[in-house]
GUGUZA-308100 format. One record per residue (C-alpha): residue number from 1; x, y, z. Coordinates in nm, 3 decimals, decimal comma. Layout:
<rs>
badren_px_py_pz
NUM_X_Y_Z
...
</rs>
This chain:
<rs>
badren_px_py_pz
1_-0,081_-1,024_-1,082
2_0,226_-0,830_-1,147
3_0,416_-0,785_-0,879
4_0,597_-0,408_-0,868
5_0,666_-0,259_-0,541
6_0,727_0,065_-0,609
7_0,745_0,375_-0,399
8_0,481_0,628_-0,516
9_0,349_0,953_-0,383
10_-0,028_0,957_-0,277
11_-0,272_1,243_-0,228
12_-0,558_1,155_0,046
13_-0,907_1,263_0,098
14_-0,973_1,420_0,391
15_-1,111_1,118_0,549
16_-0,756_0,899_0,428
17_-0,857_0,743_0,171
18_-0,624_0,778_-0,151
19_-0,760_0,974_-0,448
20_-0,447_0,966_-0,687
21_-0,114_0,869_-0,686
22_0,197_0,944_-0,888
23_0,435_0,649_-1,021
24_0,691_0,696_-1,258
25_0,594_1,066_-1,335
26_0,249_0,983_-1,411
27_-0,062_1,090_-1,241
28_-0,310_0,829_-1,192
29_-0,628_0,945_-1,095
30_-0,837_0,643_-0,841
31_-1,182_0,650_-0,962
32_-1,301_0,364_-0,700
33_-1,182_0,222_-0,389
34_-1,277_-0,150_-0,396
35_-1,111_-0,293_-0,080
36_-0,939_-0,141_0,221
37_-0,790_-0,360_0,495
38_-0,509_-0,332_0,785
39_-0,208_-0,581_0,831
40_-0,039_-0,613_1,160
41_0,127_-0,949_1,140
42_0,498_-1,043_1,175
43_0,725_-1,091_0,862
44_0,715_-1,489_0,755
45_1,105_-1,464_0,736
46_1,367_-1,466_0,992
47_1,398_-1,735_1,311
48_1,063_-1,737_1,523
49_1,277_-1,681_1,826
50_1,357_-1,357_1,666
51_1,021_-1,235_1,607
52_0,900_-0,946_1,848
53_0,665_-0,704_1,835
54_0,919_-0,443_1,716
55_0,945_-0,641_1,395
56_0,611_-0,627_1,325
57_0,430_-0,487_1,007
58_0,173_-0,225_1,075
59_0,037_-0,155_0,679
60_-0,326_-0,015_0,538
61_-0,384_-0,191_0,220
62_-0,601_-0,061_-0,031
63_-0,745_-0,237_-0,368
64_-0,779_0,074_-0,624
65_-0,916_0,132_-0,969
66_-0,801_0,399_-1,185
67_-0,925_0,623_-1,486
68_-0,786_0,368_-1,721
69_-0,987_0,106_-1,588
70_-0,675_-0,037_-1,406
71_-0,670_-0,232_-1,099
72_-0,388_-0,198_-0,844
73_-0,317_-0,284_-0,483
74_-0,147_0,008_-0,279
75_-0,030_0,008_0,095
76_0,076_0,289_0,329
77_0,351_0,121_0,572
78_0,320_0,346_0,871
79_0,679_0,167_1,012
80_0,711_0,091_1,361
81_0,626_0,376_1,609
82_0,486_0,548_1,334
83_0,855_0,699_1,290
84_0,851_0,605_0,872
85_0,521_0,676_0,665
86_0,587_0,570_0,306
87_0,382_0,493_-0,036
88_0,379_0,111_-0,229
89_0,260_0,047_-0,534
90_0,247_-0,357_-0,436
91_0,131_-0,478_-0,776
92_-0,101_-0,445_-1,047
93_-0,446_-0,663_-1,041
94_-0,490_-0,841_-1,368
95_-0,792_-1,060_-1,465
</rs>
């Protein structure tokens, strides 16, 4: 793994799922999603007492494989209150 986590911009089919994304300035096209998944648990830092359900992480996770034959792990976090959508490259899959 290579750990990045990176903003990127993502373009969606209509039924959500992403179909390219740009990072860096480049384009890379997602030729196959291989693993889509949904994370709602609390951040492991910080004092438990602190921990509320404001703090939690609400994220869609998706495993992705590009033209190059590439493998990379993307997430949308759709913030709390769905006030903040944003793009994350998380890291590159390497075998």
């Amino acid at each position: 793994m290579i750990f990045i986590c990176e903003r990127i911009n993502v373009s969606l089919s209509e039924d959500g799922f992403p179909l390219e994304f740009v990072w860096k300035g480049v384009s890379r096209k997602i030729v196959k999603v291989e693993r889509g998944w949904q994370e709602y648990g609390l951040p492991k830092s910080g004092s438990p007492k602190r921990q509320t359900w404001l703090l939690r992480r609400h994220r869609n996770y998706f495993q992705v494989r590009t033209e190059e034959e590439r493998r990379f792990q993307i997430y949308m976090d759709r913030g709390s209150r769905g006030l903040r959508r944003e793009w994350i490259l998380e890291q590159e899959l390497v075998d």
